[in-house]
N, C-alpha and C positions, 0 to 999 in steps of 0.2 A: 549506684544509680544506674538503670536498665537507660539503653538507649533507645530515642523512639523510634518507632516503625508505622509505618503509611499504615493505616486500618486494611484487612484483606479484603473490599469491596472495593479498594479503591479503581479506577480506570483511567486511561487516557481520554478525555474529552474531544476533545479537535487537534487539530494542527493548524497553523499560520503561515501560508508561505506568503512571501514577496516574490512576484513575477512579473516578466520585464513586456507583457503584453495582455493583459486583462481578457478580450477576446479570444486569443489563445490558447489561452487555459481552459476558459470555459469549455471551448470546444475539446480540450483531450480530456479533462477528468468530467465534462457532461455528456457530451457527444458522442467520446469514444467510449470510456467507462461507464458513463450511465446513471453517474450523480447527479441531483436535482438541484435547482438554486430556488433556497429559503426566500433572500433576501438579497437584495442589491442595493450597496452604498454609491449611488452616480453612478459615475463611469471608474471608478477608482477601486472598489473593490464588491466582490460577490462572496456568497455565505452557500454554502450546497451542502447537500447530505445522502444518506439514504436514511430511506425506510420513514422520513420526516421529521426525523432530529433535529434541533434548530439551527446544528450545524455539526458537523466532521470536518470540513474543511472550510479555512476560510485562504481568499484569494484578495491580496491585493498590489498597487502597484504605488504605495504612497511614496515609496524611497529606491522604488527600484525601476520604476519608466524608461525602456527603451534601452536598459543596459547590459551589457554580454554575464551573462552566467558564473556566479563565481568559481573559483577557482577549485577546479579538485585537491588539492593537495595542501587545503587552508581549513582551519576552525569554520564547521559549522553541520548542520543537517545531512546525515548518509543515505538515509531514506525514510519514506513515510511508508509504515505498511497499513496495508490495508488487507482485515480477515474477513475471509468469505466464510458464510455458515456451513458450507458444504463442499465435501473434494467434486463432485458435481458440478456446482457452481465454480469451484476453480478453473475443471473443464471447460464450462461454457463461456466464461471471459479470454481464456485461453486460444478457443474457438474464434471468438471476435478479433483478438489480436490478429492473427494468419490471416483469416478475413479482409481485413483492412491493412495489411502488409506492416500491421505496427513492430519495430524489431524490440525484441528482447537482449538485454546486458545478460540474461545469466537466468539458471532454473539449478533451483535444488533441491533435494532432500532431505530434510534436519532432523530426521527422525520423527522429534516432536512435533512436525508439520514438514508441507511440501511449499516450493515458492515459485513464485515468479518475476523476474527481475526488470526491470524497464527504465527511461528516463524521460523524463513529461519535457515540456517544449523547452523549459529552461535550463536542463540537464538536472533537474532536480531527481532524485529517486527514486523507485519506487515499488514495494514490494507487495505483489499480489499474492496471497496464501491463506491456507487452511490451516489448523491445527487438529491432529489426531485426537481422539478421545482419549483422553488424560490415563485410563488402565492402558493403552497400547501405547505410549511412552516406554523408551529405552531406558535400562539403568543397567549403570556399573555394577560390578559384585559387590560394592558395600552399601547399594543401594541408593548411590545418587545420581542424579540424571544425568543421561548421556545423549549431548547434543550433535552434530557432525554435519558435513558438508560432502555430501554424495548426489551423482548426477542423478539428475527426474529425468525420467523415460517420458518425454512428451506424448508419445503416441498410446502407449499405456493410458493413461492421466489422458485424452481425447475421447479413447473407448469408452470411459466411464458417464460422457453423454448419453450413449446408450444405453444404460440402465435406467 
């Protein structure tokens, strides 16, 4: 018997986080990042997107109101990435961060994309990147991919605004 396998369209839809201030949120992944809100349940939770998806993210605070950030070194969510359509467009989020003094955990090069590392108001995580066009992926000599963790030249990766 073949074991199953996800169909290859499949995708990630949204993510759901629990966050310990509703307003808070809003404002780093709408105000700072630039996501829209679909929808709003009360005051309890909001639905945002981009591009007018009916949602990428949803935000709420049914069980988490008011409470300190869990624990790094316990079962649960590393980070939410989020792919930008273009190493440009990475630039230019990038841009906004320094802008508004928002600090970064961490920036890398995966080969198969570049990233950027952050943590939203509840220490949650969260990864801003691109991925290379799939022929400019790295591969080992027998031909399977090779992934890695090498520093991103921010200043590099800022230039490419200017194109």
């Amino acid at each position: 018997m073949m074991a199953y396998k996800v169909p290859p369209a499949t995708r990630i839809g949204h993510v759901h986080l629990k966050v310990s201030d509703l307003q808070r949120s809003i404002d780093f992944y709408c105000g700072l990042l630039g996501f829209e809100i679909t929808t709003m349940y009360g005051s309890q939770a909001a639905f945002i997107s981009a591009g007018g998806y009916h949602h990428h993210i949803g935000l709420n605070t049914w069980y988490s109101r008011n409470t300190p950030p869990a624990p790094v070194k316990a079962p649960g969510l590393f980070h939410t990435a989020i792919l930008y359509p273009t190493r440009k467009d990475l630039a230019g989020i990038l841009y906004r961060l320094m802008q508004k003094n928002y600090p970064l955990t961490g920036a890398a090069d995966h080969g198969v994309s570049e990233a950027l590392y952050l943590n939203d108001p509840d220490e949650n995580g969260v990864e801003l990147y691109w991925d290379r066009p799939k022929e400019a992926w790295p591969l080992h000599a027998d031909g399977s991919l090779e992934m890695y963790t090498r520093e991103l030249d921010l200043d590099q990766l800022l230039q490419e605004r200017e194109h």
